[in-house]
Structure formats: structure tokens, C-alpha cells
C-alpha positions as CSV (number, residue, x, y, z in Angstrom):
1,X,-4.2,-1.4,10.2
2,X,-3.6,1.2,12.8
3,X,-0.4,2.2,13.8
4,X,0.2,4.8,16.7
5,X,3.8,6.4,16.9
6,X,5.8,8.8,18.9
7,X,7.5,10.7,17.2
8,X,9.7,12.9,19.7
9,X,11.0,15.2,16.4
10,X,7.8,16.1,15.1
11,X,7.3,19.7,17.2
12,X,5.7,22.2,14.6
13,X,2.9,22.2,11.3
14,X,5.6,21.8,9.1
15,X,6.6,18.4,10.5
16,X,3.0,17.4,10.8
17,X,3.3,18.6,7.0
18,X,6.0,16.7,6.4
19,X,5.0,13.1,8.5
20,X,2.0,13.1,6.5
21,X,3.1,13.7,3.2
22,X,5.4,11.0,3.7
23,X,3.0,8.5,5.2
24,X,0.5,9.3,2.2
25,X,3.5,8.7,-0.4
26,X,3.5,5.2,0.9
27,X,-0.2,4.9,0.4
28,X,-2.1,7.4,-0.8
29,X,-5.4,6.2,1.1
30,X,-3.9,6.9,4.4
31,X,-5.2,8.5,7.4
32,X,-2.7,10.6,9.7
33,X,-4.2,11.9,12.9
34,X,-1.3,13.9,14.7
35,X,-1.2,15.2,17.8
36,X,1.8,17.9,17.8
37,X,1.9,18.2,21.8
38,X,2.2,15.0,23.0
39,X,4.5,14.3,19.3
40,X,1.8,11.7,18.4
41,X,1.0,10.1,15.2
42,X,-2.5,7.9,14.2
43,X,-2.1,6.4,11.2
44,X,-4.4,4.5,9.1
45,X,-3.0,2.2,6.6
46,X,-2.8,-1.1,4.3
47,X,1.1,-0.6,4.4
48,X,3.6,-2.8,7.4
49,X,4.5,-0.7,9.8
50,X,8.3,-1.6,9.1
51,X,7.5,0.3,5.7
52,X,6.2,3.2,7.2
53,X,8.7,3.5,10.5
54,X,11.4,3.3,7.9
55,X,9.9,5.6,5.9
56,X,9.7,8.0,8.4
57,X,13.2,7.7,9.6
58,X,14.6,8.4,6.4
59,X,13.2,11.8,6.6
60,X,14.2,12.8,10.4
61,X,11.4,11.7,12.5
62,X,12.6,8.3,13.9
63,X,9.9,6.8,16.3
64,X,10.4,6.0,20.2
């Protein structure tokens, strides 16, 4: 499944660090495309997209 998020909180390589990471915990398979100017987030995944909003909320970057 692709999922494409904004993610107005991601701003800098150590959120892109960060959104990944957390996306790959969830399934470790994954591929995250971000796109730090426009706050943009391809991801590539066998996981809902519930699962991985939420998971990305719980660490501070909440999508649009």
C-alpha cells in the first residue's frame, strides 16, 4: 500500500531520521520517501494507515 502524508512538523534530517525509523519499526520492509521542503512523506507498506498515522503521532509528527 502507498500512503502519502503531510507532515507539517517534520522540518530537518533528524525528523526525516526520526519519521523513518518509526515507520520501519512498524514494518521493517518499508519504504519512506521524504520530501523535507514541502514536509512530505511516501511510504511503502503492508501496515493500515491508522497504524502508521498513529504511530507517527505518538512521536510528534501528527499528519494534516
Amino acid at each position: 500500500m502507498s500512503l502519502t502524508l503531510t507532515l507539517p512538523d517534520m522540518t530537518c534530517g533528524h525528523c526525516a531520521r526520526t519519521v523513518t525509523s518509526t515507520v520501519q519499526k512498524l514494518d521493517a520492509t518499508a519504504q519512506v520517501q521524504i520530501d523535507l521542503p514541502s514536509h512530505t512523506v511516501v511510504i511503502e507498506t503492508t501496515q493500515p494507515a491508522d497504524a502508521v498515522k498513529q504511530a507517527l503521532a505518538e512521536e510528534g509528527y501528527p499528519a494534516a
